[in-house]
N, C-alpha and C positions, 0 to 999 in steps of 0.2 A: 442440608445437602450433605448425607452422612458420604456422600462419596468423596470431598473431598476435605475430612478432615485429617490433620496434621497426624502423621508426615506425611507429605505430599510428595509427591512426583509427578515430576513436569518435563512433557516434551513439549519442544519445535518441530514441526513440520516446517522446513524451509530455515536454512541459516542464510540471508541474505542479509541483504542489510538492516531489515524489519527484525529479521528472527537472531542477530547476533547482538541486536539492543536490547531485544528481550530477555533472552536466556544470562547473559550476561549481568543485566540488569536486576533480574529475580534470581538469581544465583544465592543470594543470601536472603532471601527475603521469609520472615519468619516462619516455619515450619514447614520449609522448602526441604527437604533432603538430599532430593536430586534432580540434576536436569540433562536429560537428554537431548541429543539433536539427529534428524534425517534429514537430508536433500540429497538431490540427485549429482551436486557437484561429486560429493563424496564417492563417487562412483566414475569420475570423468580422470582419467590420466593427466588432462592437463591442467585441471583445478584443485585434485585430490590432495595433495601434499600443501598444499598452502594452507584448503582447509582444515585438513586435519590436524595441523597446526596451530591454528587458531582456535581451534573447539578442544585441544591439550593444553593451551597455555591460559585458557581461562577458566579450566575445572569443567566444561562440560564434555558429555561423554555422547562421542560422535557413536550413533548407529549404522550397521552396517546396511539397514534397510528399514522397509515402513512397519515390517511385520517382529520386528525385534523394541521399536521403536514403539510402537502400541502395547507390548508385552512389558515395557519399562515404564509405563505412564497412565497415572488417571486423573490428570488434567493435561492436555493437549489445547496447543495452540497453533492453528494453522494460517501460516505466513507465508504463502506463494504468492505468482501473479493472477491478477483476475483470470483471466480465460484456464487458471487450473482450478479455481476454486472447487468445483464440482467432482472433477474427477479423482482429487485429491479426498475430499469425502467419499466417493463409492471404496476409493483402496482404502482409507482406513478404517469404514464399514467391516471390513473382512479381517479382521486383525484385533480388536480396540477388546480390550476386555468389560465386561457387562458393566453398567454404572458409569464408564469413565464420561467424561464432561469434555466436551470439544469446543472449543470457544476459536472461531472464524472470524480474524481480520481480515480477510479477502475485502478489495475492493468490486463487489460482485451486485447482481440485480436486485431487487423481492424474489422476481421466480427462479433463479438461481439460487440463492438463499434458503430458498424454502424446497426446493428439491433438494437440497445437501442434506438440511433438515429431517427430513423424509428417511434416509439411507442412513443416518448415523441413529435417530430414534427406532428404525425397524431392527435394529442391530443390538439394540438393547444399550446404547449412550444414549448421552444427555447434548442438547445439541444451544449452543447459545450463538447469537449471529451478534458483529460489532462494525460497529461505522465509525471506524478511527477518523477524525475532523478536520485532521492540519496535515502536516510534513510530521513526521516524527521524528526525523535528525535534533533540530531544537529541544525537544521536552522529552526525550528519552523515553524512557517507561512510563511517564508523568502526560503523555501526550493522552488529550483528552478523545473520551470514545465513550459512544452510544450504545447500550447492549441490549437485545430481546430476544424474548424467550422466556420458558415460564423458570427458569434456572436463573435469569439474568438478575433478580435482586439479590438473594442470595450471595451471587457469583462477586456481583459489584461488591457487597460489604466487605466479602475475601481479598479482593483486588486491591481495596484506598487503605484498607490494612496493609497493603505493601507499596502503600504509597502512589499509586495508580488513582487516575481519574476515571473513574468508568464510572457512568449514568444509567440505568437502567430507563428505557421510554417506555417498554410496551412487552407483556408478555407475549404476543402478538408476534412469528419470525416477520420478516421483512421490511418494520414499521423502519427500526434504524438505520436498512438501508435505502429503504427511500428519501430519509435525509441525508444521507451521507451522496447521495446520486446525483440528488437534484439541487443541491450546493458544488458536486465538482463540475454540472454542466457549468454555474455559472465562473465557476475561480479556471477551471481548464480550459474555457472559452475567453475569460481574458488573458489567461497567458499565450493562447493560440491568438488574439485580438494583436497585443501587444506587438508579438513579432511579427505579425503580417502588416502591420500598418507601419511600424518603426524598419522594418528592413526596405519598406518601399518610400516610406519619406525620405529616408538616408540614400535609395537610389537616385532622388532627383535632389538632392539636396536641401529639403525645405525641413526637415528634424529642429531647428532650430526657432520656427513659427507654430510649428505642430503642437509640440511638444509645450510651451506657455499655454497655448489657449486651453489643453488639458489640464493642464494647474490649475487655469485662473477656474475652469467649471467642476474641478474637485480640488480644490485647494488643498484636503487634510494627504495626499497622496505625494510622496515625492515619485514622478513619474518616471526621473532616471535611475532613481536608484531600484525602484521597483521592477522597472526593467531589464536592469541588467540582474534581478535576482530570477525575473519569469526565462528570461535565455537563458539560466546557468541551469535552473533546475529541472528545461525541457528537455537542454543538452543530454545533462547527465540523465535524467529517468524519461526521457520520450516514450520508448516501447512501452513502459509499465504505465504511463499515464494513458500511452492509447489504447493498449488494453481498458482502461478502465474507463474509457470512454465509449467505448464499445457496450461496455456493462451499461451505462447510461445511456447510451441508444438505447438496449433492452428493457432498461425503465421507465426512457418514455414511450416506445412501441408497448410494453405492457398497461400502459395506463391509455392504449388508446388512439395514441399523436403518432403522425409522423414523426419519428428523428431529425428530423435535417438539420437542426443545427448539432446537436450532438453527433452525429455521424460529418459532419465538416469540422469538428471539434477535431476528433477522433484521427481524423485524415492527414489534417497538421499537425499534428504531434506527433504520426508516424513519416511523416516527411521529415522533421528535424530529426526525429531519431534515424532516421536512415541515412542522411546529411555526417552526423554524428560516427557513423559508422564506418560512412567513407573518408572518412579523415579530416573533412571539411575543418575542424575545428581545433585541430592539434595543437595549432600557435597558438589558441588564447588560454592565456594563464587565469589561475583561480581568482580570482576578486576583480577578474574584467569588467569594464564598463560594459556598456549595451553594444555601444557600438562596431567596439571590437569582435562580439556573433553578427552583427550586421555587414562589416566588412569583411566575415569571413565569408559568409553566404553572395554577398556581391561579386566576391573574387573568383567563387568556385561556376557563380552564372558565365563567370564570362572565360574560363576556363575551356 
């Protein structure tokens, strides 16, 4: 992959919270030379100076756009939310210099995927699509991901040399996000399970009958504490999980099935985030138990 031998330069598409673990993280990573970042904050008055901030006090160097940011990089890694994945490839389609290698965390469909695909190989890159597995807070850089494409072995030997887990499944676009889809129906479905069954025990007060007999039929689970980790991390990323449950409707509509459960998935995740939004949840502190999102959501019903 003569395109991305050392020195290397690396953009972020997206400083969020995905893309400030990453760039941060491969910041030194061996014949890394540079790393660039673009997002749309950087353009927002009210977010601008913070991050610009943050992308100065850890060595990388904010772009002022996507077209400067393509001109500074030939490995890119794009780190939006799902529902930008694609648009996000057609603009850096138009920018990316010949050869450059784009490697898409999006939590995005197959046919999403494979149409990004499309626009960055007619463009003359390299296109690798990834199905990051977990949360990435916990494992940083190290968080495991499924990469395909005909670049993706390659890519991966580049990657665990920087200490990165990347797997290559399938030269094949879409193979990885079809696993990465039909594993968040099932983990976004029970965090979407969890609160709707736990916020309603807790309105009649039987949580405390409930809640054992879930133990005693998965014993290896602690149900509360697992709980209160599915409320904190609906809280905080609702929007971007429902987005990507959307993308998982579109995986299983592409393969056929009606959505319904991914699209009820999808529904309740944008209810908590929208909960979230309204302030519903301002009182509960970091390391809340469950109950304390249950009792914020009961307070706010009778509001």
């Amino acid at each position: 992959m003569q395109a991305l031998q050392a020195p290397i330069t690396l953009g972020l598409i997206g400083y969020g919270e995905v893309g400030k673990t990453f760039a941060t993280g491969l910041k030194n990573a061996a014949g890394v030379q540079a790393v660039s970042a673009w997002d749309l904050k950087f353009a927002q008055p009210q977010a601008r100076e913070g991050e610009l901030a943050h992308a100065a006090g850890h060595g990388i160097a904010a772009q002022p756009g996507m077209a400067q940011l393509c001109q500074a990089s030939r490995l890119i890694i794009s780190a939006v939310t799902a529902s930008n994945t694609l648009a996000v490839a057609e603009e850096a389609a138009r920018h990316l210099l010949p050869g450059t290698l784009l490697l898409d965390l999006n939590s995005a469909s197959p046919g999403t995927k494979q149409r990004a695909a499309e626009v960055i190989e007619a463009a003359g890159g390299h296109y690798v699509e990834a199905g990051v597995m977990t949360s990435v807070p916990p494992y940083g850089i190290r968080v495991p991901m499924l990469l395909g494409g005909a670049h993706a072995a390659p890519l991966a030997e580049l990657l665990r040399g920087w200490g990165m887990d990347a797997t290559p499944v399938s030269e094949r676009i879409g193979v990885a996000s079809a696993i990465k889809m039909c594993r968040s129906v099932m983990i976004k479905g029970l965090e979407a399970l969890v609160i709707e069954s736990y916020s309603t025990a807790r309105a009649y007060g039987v949580e405390d009958h409930v809640l054992p007999t879930l133990q005693e039929t998965f014993p290896s689970i602690d149900w509360s504490a697992q709980g209160a980790y599915f409320f904190s991390r609906v809280v905080q990323h609702g929007r971007r999980r429902a987005e990507e449950m959307r993308e998982s409707a579109a995986t299983v509509r592409e393969a056929g099935f009606e959505p319904l459960m991914a699209s009820a998935i999808a529904a309740k995740q944008q209810w908590v985030a929208d909960q979230a939004a309204a302030g519903v949840f301002k009182d509960v502190g970091k390391g809340a138990v469950w109950q304390a999102y249950a009792d914020a959501l009961l307070a706010a019903r009778k509001a």
